[in-house]
NUTI-595052 format. One line per field, with one value per residue (C-alpha): residue number from 1; residue in one letter; x, y, z negated. Coordinates in steps of 0.02 Angstrom, whole numbers, plus 50000, padded with zeros to 5 digits. Layout:
N
k	[NUM, ...]
r	[A, ...]
c1	[X, ...]
c2	[Y, ...]
c3	[Z, ...]
END
This chain:
461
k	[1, 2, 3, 4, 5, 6, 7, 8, 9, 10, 11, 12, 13, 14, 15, 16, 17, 18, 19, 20, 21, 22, 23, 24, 25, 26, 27, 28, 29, 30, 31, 32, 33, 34, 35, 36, 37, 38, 39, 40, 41, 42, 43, 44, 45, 46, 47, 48, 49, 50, 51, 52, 53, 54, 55, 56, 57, 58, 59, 60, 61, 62, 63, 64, 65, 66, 67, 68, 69, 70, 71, 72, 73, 74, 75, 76, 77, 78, 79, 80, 81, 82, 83, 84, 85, 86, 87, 88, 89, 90, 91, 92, 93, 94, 95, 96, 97, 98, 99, 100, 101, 102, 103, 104, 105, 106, 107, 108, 109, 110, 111, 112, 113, 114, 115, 116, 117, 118, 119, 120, 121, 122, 123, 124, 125, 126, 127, 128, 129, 130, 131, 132, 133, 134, 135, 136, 137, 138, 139, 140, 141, 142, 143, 144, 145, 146, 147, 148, 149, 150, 151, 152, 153, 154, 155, 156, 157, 158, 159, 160, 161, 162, 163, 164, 165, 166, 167, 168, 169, 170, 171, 172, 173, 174, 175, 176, 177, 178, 179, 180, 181, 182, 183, 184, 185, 186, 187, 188, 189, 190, 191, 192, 193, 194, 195, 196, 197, 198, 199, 200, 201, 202, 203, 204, 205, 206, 207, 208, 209, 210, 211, 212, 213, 214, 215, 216, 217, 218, 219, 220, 221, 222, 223, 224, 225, 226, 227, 228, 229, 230, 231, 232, 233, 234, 235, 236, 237, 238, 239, 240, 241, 242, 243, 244, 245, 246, 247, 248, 249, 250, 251, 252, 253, 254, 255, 256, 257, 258, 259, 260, 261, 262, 263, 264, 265, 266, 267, 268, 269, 270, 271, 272, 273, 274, 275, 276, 277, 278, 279, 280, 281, 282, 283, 284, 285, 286, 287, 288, 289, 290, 291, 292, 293, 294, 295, 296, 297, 298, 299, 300, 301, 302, 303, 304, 305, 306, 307, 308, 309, 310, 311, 312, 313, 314, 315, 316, 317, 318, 319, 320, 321, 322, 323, 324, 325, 326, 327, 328, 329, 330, 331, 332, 333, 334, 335, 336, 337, 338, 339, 340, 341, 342, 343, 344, 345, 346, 347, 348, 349, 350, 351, 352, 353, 354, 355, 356, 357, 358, 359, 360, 361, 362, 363, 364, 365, 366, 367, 368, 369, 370, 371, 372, 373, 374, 375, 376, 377, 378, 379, 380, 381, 382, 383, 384, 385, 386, 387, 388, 389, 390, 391, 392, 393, 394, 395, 396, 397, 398, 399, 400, 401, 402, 403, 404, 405, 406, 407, 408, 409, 410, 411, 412, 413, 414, 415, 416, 417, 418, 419, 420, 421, 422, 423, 424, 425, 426, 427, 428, 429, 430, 431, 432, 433, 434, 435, 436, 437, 438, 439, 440, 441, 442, 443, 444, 445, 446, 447, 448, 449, 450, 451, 452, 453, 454, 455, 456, 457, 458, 459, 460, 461]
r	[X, X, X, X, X, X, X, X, X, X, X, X, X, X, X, X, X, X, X, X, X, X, X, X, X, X, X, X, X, X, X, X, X, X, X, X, X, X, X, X, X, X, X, X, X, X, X, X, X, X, X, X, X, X, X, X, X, X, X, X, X, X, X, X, X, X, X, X, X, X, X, X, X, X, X, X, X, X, X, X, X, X, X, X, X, X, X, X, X, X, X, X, X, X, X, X, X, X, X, X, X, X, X, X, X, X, X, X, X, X, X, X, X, X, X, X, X, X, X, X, X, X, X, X, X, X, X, X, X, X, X, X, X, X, X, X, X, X, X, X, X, X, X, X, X, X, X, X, X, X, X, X, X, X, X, X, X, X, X, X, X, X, X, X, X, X, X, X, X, X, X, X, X, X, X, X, X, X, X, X, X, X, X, X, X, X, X, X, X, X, X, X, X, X, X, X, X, X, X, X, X, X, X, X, X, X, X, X, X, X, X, X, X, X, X, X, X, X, X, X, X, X, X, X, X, X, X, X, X, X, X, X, X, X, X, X, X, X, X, X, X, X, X, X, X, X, X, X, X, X, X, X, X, X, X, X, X, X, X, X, X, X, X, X, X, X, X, X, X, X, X, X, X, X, X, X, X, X, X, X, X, X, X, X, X, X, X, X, X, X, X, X, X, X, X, X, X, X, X, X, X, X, X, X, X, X, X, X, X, X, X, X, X, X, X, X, X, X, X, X, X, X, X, X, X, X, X, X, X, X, X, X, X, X, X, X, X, X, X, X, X, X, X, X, X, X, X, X, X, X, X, X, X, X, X, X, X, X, X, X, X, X, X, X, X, X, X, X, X, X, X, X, X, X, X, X, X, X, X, X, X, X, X, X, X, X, X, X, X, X, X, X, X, X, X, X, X, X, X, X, X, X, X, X, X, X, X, X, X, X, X, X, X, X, X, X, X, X, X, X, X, X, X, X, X, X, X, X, X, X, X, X, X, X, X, X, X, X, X, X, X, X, X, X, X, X, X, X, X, X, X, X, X, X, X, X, X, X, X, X, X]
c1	[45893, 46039, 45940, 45803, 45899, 45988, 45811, 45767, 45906, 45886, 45668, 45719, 45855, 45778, 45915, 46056, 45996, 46036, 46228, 46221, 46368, 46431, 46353, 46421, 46293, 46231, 46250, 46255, 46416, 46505, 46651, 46698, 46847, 46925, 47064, 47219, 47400, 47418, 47272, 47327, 47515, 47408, 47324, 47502, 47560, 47409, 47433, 47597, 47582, 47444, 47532, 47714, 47669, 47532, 47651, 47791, 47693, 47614, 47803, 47837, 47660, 47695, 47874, 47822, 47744, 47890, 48040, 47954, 47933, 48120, 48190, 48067, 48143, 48312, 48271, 48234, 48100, 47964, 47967, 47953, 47821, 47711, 47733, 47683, 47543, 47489, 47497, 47399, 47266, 47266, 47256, 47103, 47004, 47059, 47153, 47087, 46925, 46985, 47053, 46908, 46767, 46900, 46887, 46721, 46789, 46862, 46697, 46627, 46783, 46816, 46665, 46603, 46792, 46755, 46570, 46654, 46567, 46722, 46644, 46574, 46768, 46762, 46603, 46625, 46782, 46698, 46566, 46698, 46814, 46663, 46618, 46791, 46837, 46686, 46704, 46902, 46820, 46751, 46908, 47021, 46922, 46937, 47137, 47151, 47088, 47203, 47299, 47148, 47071, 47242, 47242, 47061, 47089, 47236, 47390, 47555, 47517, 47695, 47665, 47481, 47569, 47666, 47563, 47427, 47540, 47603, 47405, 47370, 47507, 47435, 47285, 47346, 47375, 47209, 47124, 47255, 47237, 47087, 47095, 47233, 47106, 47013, 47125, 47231, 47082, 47031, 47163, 47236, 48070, 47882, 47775, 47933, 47890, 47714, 47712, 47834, 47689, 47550, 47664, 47707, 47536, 47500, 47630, 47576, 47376, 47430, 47553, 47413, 47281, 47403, 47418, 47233, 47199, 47323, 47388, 47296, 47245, 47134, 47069, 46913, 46882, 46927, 46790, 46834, 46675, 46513, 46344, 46324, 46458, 46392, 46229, 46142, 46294, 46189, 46259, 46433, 46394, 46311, 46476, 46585, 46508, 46524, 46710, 46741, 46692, 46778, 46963, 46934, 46855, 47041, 47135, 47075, 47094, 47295, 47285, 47213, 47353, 47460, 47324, 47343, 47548, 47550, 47448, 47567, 47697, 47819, 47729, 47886, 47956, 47793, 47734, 47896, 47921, 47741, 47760, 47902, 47807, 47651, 47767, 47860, 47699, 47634, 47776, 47777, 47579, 47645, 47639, 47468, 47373, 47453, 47437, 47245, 47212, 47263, 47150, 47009, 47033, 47039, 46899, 46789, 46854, 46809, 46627, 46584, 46636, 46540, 46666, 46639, 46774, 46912, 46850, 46866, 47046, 47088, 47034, 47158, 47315, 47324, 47286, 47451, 47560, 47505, 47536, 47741, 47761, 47703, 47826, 47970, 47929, 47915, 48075, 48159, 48087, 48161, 48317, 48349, 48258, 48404, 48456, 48279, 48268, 48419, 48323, 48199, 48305, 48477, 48394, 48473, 48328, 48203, 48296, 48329, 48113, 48078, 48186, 48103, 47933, 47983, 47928, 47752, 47768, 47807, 47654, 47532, 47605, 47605, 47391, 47372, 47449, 47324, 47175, 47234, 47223, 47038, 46978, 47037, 46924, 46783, 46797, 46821, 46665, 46567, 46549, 46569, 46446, 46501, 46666, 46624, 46532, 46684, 46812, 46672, 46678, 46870, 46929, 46824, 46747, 46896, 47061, 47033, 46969, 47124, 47241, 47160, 47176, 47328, 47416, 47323, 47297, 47428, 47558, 47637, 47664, 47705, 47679, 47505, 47458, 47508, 47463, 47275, 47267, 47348, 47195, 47080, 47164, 47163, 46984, 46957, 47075, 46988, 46796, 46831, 46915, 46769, 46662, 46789, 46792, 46584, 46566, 46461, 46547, 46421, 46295, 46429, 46438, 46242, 46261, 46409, 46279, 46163, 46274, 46350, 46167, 46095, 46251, 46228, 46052, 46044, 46193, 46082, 45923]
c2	[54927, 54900, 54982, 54872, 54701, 54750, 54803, 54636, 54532, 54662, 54614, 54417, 54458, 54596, 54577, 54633, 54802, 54793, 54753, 54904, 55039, 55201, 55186, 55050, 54968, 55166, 55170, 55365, 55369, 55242, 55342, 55324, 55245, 55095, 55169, 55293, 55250, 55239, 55117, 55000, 55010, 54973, 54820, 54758, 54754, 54648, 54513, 54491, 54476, 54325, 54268, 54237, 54120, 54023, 53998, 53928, 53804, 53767, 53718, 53631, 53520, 53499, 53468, 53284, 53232, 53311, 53227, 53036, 53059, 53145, 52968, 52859, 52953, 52892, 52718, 52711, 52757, 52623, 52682, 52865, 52835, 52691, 52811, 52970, 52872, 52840, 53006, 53060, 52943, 52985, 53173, 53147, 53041, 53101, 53255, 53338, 53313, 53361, 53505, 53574, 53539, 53605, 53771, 53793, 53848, 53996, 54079, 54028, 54054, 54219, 54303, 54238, 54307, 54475, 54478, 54446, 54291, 54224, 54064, 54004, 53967, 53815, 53759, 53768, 53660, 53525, 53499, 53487, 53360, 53270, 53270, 53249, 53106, 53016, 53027, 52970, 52789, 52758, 52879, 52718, 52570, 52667, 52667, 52482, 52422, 52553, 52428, 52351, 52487, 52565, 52398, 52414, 52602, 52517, 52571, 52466, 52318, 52323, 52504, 52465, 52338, 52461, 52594, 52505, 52446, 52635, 52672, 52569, 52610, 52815, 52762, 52808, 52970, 53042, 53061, 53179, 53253, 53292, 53356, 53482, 53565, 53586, 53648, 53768, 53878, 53905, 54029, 54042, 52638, 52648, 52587, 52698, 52856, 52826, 52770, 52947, 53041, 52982, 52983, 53187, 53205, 53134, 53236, 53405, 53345, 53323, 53490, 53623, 53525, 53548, 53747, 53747, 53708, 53813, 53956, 54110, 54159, 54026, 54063, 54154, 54039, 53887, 53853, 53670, 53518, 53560, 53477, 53626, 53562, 53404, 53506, 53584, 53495, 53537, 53719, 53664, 53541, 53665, 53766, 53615, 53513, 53630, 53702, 53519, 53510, 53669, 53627, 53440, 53492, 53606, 53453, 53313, 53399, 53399, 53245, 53157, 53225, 53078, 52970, 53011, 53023, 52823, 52782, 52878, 52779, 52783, 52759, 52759, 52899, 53017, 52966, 53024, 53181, 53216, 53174, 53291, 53429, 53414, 53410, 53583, 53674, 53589, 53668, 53835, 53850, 53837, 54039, 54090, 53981, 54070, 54231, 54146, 54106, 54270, 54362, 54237, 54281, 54465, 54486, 54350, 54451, 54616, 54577, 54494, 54675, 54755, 54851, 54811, 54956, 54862, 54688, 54780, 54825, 54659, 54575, 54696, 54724, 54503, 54526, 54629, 54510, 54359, 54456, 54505, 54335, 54226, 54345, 54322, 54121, 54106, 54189, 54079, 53907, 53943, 53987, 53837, 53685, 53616, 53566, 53564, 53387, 53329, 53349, 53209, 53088, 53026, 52978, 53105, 53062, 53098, 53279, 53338, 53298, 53409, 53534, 53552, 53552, 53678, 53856, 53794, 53725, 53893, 53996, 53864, 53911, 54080, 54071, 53954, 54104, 54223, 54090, 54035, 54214, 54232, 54065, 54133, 54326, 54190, 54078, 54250, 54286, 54127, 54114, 53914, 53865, 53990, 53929, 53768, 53793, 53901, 53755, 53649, 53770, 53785, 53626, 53500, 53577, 53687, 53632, 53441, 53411, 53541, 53428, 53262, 53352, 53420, 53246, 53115, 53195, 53310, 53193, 53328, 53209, 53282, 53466, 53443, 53381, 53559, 53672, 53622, 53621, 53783, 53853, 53797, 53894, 54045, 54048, 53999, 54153, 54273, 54214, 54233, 54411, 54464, 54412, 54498, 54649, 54661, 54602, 54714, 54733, 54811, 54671, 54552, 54616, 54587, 54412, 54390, 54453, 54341, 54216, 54224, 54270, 54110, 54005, 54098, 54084, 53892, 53844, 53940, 53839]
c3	[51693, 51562, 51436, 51442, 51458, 51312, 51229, 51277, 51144, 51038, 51022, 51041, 50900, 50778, 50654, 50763, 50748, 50568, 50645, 50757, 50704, 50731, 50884, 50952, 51073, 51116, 51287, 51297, 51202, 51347, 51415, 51607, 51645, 51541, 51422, 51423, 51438, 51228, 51233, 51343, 51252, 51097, 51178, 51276, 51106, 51019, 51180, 51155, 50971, 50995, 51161, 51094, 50956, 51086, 51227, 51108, 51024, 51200, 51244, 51107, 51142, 51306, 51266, 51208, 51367, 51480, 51383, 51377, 51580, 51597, 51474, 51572, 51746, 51718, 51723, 51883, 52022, 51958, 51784, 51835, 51957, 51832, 51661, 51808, 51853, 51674, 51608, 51747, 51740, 51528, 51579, 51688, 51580, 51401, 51371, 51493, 51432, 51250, 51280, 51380, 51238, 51096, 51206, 51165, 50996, 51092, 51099, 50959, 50843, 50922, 50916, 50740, 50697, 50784, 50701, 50507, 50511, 50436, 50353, 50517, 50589, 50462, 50523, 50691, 50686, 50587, 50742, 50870, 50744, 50726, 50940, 50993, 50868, 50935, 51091, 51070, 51068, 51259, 51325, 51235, 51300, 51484, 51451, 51400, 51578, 51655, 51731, 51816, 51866, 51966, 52067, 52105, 52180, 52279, 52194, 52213, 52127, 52017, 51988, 51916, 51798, 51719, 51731, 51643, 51488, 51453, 51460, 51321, 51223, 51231, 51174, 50981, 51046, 51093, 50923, 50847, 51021, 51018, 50812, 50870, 50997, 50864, 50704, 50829, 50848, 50660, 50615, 50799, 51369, 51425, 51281, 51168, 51261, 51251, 51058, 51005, 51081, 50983, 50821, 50869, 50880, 50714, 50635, 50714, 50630, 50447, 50471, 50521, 50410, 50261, 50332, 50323, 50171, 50065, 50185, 50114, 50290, 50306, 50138, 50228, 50384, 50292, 50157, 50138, 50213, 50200, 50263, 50388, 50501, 50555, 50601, 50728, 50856, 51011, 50986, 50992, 51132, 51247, 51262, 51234, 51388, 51497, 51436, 51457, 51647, 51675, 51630, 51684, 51860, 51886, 51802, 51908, 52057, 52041, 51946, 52107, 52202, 52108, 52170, 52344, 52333, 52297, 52458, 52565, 52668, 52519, 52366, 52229, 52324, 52353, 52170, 52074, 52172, 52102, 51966, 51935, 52048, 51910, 51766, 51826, 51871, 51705, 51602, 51693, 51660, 51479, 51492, 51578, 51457, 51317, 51377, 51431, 51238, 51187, 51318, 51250, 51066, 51101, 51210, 51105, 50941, 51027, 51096, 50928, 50852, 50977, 51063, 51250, 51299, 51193, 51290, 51445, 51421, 51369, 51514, 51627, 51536, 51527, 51719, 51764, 51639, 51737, 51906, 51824, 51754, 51927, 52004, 51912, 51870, 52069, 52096, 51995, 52025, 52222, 52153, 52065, 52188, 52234, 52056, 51948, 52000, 51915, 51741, 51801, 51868, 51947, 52131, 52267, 52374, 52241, 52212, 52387, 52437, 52286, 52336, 52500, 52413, 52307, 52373, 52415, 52214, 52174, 52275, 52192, 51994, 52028, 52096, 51925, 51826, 51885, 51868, 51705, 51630, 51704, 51640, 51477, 51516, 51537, 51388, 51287, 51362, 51358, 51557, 51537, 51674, 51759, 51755, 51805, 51959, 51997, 52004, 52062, 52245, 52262, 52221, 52281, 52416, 52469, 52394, 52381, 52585, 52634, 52548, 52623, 52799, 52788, 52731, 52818, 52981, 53008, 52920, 52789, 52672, 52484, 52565, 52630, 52467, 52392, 52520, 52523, 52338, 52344, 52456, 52316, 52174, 52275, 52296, 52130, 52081, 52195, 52135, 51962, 52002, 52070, 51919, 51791, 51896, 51916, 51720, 51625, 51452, 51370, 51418, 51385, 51201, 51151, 51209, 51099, 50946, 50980, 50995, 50830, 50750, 50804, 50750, 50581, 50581, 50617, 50492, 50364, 50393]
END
């Protein structure tokens, strides 16, 4: 039956066979078993080589949104709770979105990369500038009538005030936002915090465009504008789209936990200890989405080469990291609850709820480490709408109703909110688990040709 799917790309696609070497697609030569000890010290070694630069400039990213809300904390519980309501409400609606279509370059970076179609990296990024720049104009309109729109859902009017003016002052933020998604994958007082953002962002555009341009590893991928790149979009677009729903789908599910916080009996309370909850598990998840991207570069790189085995491997040595790192991240986020808070603000009431929501904080970062490294096996792999319909099931008709239970019926408050949104990153942990574990690599590894010969073939025409 494998032989004659595969038979199947190989009539649809009759150049591939031209590709074919040393016997790389022959099923006959597939070994049993994944890989021996020295292999999988090999491919430890390549992760952490890719994963170590990822996950520090994923800090330092993330660093800009974490010190405006720990500034904007110490002023007081409205300003922490209006600038937490904010961000949120640009994370749903914007980066979110961003970063979900710039993901799309995963796959198609990676397995043009993998496939020595080293000119198609450049091309590639020019569709997604092009998409995401564009679509930077109805994300900003949305964020000027923030303020209205917070009211409208029922938020405290006060809090919708301020919310809304640090929501318009982001709005010069998203288009370098969105340029970074792109440009990372070629080669790899209120309206104050808001404004520093945008101007980091800026910054970090002209840096890695200047990096581009003359760093002599980019001297392959990089091959300067061309015509090609602002054609045939609809290929970009039908990876990008749904990439886009399957980060946003996670995102707004814990994004509407902020939501929920500010119609609870205590609104300033419920909405800073949130907000401080999301910015922890925000800056812990720093790790399994570098350790995500790596896994998604290698096993994009390694079905693009044809080497399902190597893909294989990949996709569980990054599972055992994120199983050592939730551990040990867990472990510590207990240990320190009862002084973590301090970072974000001065209130003793604020610190001492967050301590007690702590250890359910903890179980739900170490589930998003273990779904964060299989949302990278899929992107690798190209499993997009897969993904999606993934998320879809556990959070919103799983983790989302839990959560509304949980706190509006049974009265848990802050800890309801987590717990149910916990159960929906557990199933959305265990169903892509299953997928990775059933995957057929070698099948897997055609698609990846054809994928890269009809990006190559349409950039041609």
């Amino acid at each position: 039956m494998i032989t004659e799917r595969n038979s199947e790309f190989l009539l649809e696609f009759p150049l591939l066979s031209n590709n074919i070497e040393n016997g790389s697609w022959n099923l006959k030569n597939r070994k049993t078993g994944c890989c021996d000890i020295a292999e999988a010290i090999e491919e430890l070694k390549k992760q952490l080589e890719l994963a170590g630069p990822l996950v520090l400039v994923s800090f330092l990213q993330y660093f800009l949104q974490m010190i405006s809300i720990m500034f904007v904390g110490h002023l007081g519980e409205l300003s922490l709770s209006s600038a937490s309501l904010a961000t949120s409400f640009a994370g749903v609606t914007g980066f979110s979105f961003m970063l979900g279509m710039g993901s799309a370059l995963e796959t198609l970076c990676g397995q043009a990369y993998g496939a020595k179609q080293y000119h198609m990296l450049g091309i590639h990024m020019q569709r997604g500038m092009l998409v995401l720049v564009a679509i930077g104009i109805p994300i900003s309109i949305i964020w000027s009538f923030a303020g209205h729109i917070f009211a409208f859902c029922g938020q405290d009017m006060e809090i919708s005030i301020h919310a809304g003016l640090y929501a318009r002052w982001l709005i010069p933020s998203i288009f370098p936002y969105g340029l970074l998604q792109c440009q990372q994958r070629l080669g790899m007082g209120n309206k104050g915090a808001a404004l520093c953002n945008a101007i980091s962002y800026w910054i970090n555009v002209l840096i890695l465009a200047l990096y581009i341009r003359f760093a002599s590893s980019c001297k392959k991928t990089w091959t300067g504008f061309s015509k090609e790149g602002a054609r045939n979009l609809q290929s970009f677009l039908s990876l990008a789209i749904p990439s886009a729903l399957m980060v946003c789908l996670e995102q707004w599910s814990y994004e509407f936990l902020v939501l929920m916080s500010g119609m609870l009996a205590n609104p300033k309370l419920e909405t800073s200890m949130m907000a401080i909850s999301l910015s922890t598990s925000s800056l812990v998840f720093r790790i399994p989405f570098g350790f995500g991207s790596a896994v998604s570069t290698r096993i994009s790189n390694e079905l693009g080469a044809g080497r399902p085995k190597a893909a294989k491997l990949a996709a569980h040595v990054v599972l055992l990291l994120a199983v050592l790192e939730g551990l040990l991240l867990s472990g510590i986020a207990v240990a320190a609850r009862n002084v973590w808070g301090y970072i974000y603000t001065n209130e003793d009431e604020v610190v001492k709820y967050l301590a007690a929501i702590m250890p359910v904080l903890a179980l739900s970062n170490f589930m998003d480490g273990i779904q964060g490294v299989l949302s990278g096996t899929a992107r690798g792999c190209g499993w997009q709408k897969l993904g999606a319909l993934v998320n879809l099931g556990a959070y919103y008709l799983v983790g989302l109703p839990c959560a509304v239970i949980l706190t509006f019926v049974f009265h848990l408050g802050g800890k309801g909110l987590w717990t149910g949104i916990i159960s929906g990153s557990g199933l959305q942990a265990l169903l892509l688990l299953l997928i990775t574990l059933r995957t057929n690599w070698e099948l897997q590894a055609m698609k990846a040709k054809c994928r890269v010969q009809v990006s190559e073939t349409a950039a041609v025409s």
